[in-house]
Structure formats: structure tokens, C-alpha cells
N, C-alpha and C positions, 0 to 999 in steps of 0.2 A: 235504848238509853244513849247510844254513841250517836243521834241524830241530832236529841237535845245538846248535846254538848257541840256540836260543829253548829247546831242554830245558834247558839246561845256564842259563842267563840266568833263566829262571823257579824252578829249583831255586836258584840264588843269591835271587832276588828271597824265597822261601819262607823260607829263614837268616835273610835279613835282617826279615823281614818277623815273627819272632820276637824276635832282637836289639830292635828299634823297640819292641814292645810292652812286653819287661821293662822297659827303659828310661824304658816310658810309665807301667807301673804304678808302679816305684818312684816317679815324682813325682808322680803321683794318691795313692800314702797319705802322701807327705809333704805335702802340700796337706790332703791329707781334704775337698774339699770335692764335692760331687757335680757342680755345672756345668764345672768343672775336668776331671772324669775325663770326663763324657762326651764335652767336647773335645776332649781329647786321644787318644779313641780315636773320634772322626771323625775326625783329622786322620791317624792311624793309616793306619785306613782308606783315607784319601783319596792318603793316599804312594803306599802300597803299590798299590792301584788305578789311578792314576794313571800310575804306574810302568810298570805293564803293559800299560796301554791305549797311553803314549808309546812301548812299545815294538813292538807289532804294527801299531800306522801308521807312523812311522816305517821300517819294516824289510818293511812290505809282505808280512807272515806273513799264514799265514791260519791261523785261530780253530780251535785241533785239542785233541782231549780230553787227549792227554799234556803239554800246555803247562798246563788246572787240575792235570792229577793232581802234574805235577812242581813247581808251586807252592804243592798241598797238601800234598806230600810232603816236601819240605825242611821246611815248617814243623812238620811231625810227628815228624819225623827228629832237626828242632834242639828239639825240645819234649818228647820223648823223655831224651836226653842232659841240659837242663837240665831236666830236673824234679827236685823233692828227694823224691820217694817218697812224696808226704804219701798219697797214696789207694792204700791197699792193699785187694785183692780176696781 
């Protein structure tokens, strides 16, 4: 049961972890300033990673390949759904 819950905790962490970023860009071009953006997407970073690492010590998981995938995966999923189509193939 404690796999489901770090899948399911990591695929939330991936949503969110999308959410953070538009958030981040909208105020990176409203800034426009370049030490600003790369900031803000350390700090990004640093949530999001942060997040995950407080949660595998914390919970005494161990380090399994479906905990990236469902972390990549939520954010592909939620990147997916908001995207506005701009790159068509």
C-alpha cells in the first residue's frame, strides 16, 4: 500500500509541479528581467525537489523507478491538457 501512496504523492507532486512553473513564467515575463527568471525557476526547482526528497526520508521509501516516472508523468499529463497547441507537427 505505501507504493500507492508515493505513486500517487509523486504524480500529485508532477501537477503541481507544472501548476508552480506557469505561475512562475507568468511572473518571469512580467518582470522581463533575466536574473528574475532564472530565480524563479531555481527556486522551481528547488520546491519541487525538495518536496521529494522530504518525502522519501520522511516516509522511509525507497528510491524506485515508478516514483520518476509518476513524477514525470503527472507533469506531462498536466502539460499536455494545458498546453495551447502552439507546436503543431
Amino acid at each position: 500500500m505505501s507504493e500507492t501512496y508515493a505513486f500517487l504523492f509523486c504524480l500529485g507532486l508532477g501537477i503541481a509541479a507544472r501548476f508552480l512553473y506557469m505561475a512562475e513564467t507568468l511572473l518571469a515575463k512580467r518582470t522581463d528581467i533575466l536574473p528574475v527568471t532564472v530565480i524563479l525557476d531555481m527556486l522551481t526547482v528547488i520546491i519541487v525537489g525538495g518536496a521529494f526528497t522530504l518525502y522519501v526520508i520522511l516516509t522511509g521509501s525507497v528510491l524506485a523507478p515508478y516514483m520518476f516516472a509518476a513524477l514525470l508523468g503527472g507533469y506531462f499529463i498536466t502539460y499536455k491538457l494545458t498546453s495551447k497547441g502552439r507546436i503543431k507537427n
